[in-house]
C-alpha positions in Angstrom: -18.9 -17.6 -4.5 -16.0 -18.3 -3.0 -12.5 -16.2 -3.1 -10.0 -18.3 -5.4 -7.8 -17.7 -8.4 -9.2 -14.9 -10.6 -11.6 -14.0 -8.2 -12.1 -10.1 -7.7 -12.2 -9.4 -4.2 -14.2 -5.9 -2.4 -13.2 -5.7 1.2 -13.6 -3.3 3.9 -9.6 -2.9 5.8 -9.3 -1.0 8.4 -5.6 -0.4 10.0 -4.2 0.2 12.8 0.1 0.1 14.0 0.7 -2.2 16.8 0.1 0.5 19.5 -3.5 1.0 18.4 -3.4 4.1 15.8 -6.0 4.4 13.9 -4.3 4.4 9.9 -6.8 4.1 7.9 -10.8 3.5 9.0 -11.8 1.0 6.3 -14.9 2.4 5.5 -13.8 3.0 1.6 -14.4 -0.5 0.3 -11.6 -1.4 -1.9 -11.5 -4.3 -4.2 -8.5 -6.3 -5.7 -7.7 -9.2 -8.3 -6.7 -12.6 -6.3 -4.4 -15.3 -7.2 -0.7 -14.0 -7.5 -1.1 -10.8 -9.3 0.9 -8.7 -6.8 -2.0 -6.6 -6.0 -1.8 -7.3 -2.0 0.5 -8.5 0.2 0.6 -12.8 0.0 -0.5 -12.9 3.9 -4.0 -11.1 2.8 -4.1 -13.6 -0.3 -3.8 -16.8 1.1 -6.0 -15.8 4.7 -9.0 -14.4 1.8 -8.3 -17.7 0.2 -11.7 -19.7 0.0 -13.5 -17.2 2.0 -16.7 -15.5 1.0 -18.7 -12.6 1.5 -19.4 -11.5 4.8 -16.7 -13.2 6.1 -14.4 -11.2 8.9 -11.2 -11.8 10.0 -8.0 -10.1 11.5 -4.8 -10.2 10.8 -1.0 -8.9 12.0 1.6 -8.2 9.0 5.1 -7.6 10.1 7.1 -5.3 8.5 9.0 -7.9 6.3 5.7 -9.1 5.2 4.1 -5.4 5.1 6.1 -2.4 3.7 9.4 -3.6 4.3 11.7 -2.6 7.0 13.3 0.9 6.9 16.4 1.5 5.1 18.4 4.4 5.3 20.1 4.0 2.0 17.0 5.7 1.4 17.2 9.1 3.3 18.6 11.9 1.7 19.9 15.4 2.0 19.9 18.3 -0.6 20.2 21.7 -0.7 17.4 23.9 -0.3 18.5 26.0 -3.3 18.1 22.9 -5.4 14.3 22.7 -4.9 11.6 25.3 -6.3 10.8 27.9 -3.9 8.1 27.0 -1.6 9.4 23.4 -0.8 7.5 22.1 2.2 7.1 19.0 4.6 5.2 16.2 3.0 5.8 17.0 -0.5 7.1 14.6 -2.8 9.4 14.5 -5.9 11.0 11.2 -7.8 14.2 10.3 -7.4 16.9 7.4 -8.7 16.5 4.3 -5.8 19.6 2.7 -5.0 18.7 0.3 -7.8 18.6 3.4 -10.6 14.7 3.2 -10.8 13.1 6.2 -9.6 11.5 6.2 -6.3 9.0 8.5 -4.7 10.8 10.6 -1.8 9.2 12.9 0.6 10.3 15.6 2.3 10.5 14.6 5.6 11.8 18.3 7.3 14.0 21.3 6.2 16.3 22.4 8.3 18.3 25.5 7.4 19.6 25.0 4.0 19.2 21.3 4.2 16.1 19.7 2.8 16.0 16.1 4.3 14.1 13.5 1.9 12.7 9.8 2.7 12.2 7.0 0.0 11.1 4.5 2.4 7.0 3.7 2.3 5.8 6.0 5.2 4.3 2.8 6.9 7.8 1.1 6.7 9.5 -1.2 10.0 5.9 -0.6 11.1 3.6 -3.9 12.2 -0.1 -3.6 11.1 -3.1 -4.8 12.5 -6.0 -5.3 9.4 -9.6 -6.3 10.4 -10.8 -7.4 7.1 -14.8 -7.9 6.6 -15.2 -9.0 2.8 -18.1 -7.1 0.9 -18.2 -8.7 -2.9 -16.5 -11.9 -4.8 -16.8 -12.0 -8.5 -15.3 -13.7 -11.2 -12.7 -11.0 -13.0 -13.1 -10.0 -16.6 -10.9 -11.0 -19.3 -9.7 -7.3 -19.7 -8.8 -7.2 -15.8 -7.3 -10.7 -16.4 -5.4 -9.6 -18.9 -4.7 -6.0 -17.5 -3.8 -8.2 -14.0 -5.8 -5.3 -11.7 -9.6 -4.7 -10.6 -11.1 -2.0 -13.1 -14.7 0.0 -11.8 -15.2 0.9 -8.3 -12.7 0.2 -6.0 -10.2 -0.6 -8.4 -8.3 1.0 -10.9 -9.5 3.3 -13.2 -8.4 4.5 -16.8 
């Protein structure tokens, strides 16, 4: 079967930045619902499109048509004393965007009294290199059509 519309995709990524670092090794398979449903970037849609299983390809996303570029209306400072004790690098709380929707932000370091916090997507204003080996196409349910994601293994789960 070939990947189209409706199709439910299983693929092996593994990513890299543009100097070689290793991001993720691609050897949990994941699986997605193609054909516009916003559950991968466009540039991995329409390069799976037609393709089958087995096929391998690689491919470079930019940051406009990866993450998004960085934006520092998106960095933020608060006072340690606002936070629960034992606030530490990494951790994550929501927040209001610059839109009013809540974000995640991570605490990106704490310095003195100051705890600094980053909404951007940690792989933000960073190019990827994915080398894609597709491991299953099926045709989607009518609850994952209807639910527009990939339910079962690899997927999303309830």
């Amino acid at each position: 079967m070939n990947i189209d519309k409706d199709s439910v995709v299983t693929m092996r990524v593994r990513i890299a930045d543009d100097k070689g670092q290793l991001i993720q090794d691609g050897k949990q398979p994941m699986a997605y619902l193609h054909g516009g449903y916003d559950n991968t970037f466009p540039k991995i849609e329409e390069a799976l499109q037609g393709r089958t299983v087995g096929d391998e390809l690689s491919l470079v996303l930019t940051p406009a048509e990866g993450f998004g570029e960085r934006d520092e209306a998106l960095l933020r400072t608060l006072p340690k004393r606002d936070f629960p004790p034992g606030v530490k690098v990494g951790g994550q709380l929501e927040m209001p965007g610059p839109n009013g929707h809540p974000l995640p932000f991570t605490v990106s370091k704490i310095k003195g009294d100051t705890v600094h916090l980053d909404g951007n997507h940690p792989l933000a204003g960073r190019t990827l290199r994915l080398s894609i080996k597709v491991t299953g196409v099926r045709p989607a349910s009518a609850e994952e059509l209807a639910h527009r994601h990939v339910h079962g293994e690899g997927g999303h789960h309830h």
